[in-house]
C-alpha positions as CSV (number, residue, x, y, z in Angstrom):
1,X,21.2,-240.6,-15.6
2,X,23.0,-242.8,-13.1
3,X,26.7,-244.0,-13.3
4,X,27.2,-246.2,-11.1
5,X,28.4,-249.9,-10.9
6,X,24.5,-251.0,-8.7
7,X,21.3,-249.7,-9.3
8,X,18.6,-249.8,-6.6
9,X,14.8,-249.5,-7.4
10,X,12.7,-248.8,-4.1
11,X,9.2,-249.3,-4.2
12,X,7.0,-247.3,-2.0
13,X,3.5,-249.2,-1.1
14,X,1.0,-246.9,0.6
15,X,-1.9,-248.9,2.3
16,X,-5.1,-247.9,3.0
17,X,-4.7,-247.4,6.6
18,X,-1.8,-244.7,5.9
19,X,1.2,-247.2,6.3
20,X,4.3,-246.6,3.7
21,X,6.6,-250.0,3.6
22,X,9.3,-249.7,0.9
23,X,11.3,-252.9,-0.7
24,X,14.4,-252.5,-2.5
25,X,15.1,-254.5,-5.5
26,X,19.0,-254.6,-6.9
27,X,18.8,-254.1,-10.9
28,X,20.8,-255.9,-13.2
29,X,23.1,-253.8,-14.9
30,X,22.8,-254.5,-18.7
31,X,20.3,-253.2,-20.5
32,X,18.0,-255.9,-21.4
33,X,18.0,-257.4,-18.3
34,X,17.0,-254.5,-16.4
35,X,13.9,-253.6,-19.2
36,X,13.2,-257.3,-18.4
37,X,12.8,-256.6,-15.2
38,X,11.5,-253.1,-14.6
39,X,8.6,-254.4,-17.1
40,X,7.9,-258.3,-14.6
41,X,7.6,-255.6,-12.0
42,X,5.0,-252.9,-13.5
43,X,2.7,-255.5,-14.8
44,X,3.0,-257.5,-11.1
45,X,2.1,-253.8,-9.9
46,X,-0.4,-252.6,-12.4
47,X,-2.3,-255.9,-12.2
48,X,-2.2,-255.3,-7.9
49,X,-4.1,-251.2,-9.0
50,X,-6.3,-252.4,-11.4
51,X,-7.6,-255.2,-9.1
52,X,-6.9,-257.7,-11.8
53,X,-5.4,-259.4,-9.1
54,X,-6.2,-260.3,-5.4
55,X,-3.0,-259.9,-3.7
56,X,0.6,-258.2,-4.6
57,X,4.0,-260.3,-3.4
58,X,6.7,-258.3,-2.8
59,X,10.3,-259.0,-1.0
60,X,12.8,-257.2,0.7
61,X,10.9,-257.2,2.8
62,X,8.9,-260.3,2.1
63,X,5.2,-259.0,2.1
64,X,2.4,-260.4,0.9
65,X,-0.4,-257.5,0.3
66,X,-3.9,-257.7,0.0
67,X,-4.5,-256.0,-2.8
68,X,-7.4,-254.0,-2.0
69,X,-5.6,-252.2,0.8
70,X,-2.9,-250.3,-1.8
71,X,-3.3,-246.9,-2.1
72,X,-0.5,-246.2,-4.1
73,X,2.8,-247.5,-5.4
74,X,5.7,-245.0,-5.8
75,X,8.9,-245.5,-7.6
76,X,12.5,-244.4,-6.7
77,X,15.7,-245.2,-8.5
78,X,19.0,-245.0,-6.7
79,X,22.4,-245.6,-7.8
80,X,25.7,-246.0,-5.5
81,X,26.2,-242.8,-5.1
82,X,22.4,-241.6,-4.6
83,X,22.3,-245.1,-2.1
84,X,24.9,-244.2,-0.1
85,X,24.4,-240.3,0.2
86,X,20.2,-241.6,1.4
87,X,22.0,-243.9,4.1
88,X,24.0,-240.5,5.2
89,X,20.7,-239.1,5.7
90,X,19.1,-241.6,7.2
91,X,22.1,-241.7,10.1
92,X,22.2,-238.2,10.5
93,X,18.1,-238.1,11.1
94,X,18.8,-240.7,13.6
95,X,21.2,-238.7,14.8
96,X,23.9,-242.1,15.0
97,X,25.5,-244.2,13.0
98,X,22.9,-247.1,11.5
99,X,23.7,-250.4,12.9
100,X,25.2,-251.4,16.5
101,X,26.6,-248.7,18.9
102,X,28.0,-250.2,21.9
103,X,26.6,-248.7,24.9
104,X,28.0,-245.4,26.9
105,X,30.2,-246.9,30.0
106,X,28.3,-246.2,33.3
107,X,24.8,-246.0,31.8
C-alpha cells in the first residue's frame, strides 16, 4: 500500500516494432476520484486491445497511437517515495545527476 501525499500511475505501451514509451499520469488522492479515474483509463485502454477502437491518445507524453501497433500495455504505480527512489536510479544508471550539468572547464 502506498503512503504518500502523490500517486503516480506509469503506463508502459509496447508497439509492435519493439518500442516501450511510458506516460505518467498524477492520481487524485481521494478515493473516488482516483476509481474514477483508474476505470476512464482501463476502458480507454481495453477498448485500444480489443480493437474496439482505431487509435489510443495518451499524454505525458502526448501520443496519439495507432492502435493496431500496441503490443501490450503495462501498469506501474508509484508513490513519493517509490517516485523519487526510481529517479535515484535512473541518475545513478546515467551515471549524473538528471537535468543540466555545466560543462568540465577546459573541455
Amino acid at each position: 500500500m502506498i503512503n504518500s501525499k502523490m500517486n503516480i500511475i506509469v503506463y508502459r505501451v509496447t508497439l509492435t516494432t519493439g518500442q516501450v514509451r511510458e506516460h505518467r499520469y498524477e492520481v487524485p488522492n481521494t478515493a473516488p476520484e482516483s476509481l474514477k479515474f483508474v476505470d476512464f483509463m482501463v476502458k480507454l485502454m481495453s477498448s485500444a486491445l480489443n480493437r474496439k477502437v482505431y487509435y489510443l491518445p495518451l499524454q505525458h507524453p502526448s501520443i496519439v497511437y495507432n492502435a493496431q501497433h500496441i503490443v501490450a500495455i503495462d501498469t506501474e504505480v508509484l508513490g513519493e517515495d517509490e517516485f523519487k527512489k526510481k529517479m535515484q536510479e535512473a541518475q545513478e544508471r546515467a551515471g549524473r545527476k538528471l537535468g543540466f550539468t555545466p560543462p568540465e572547464k577546459g573541455r
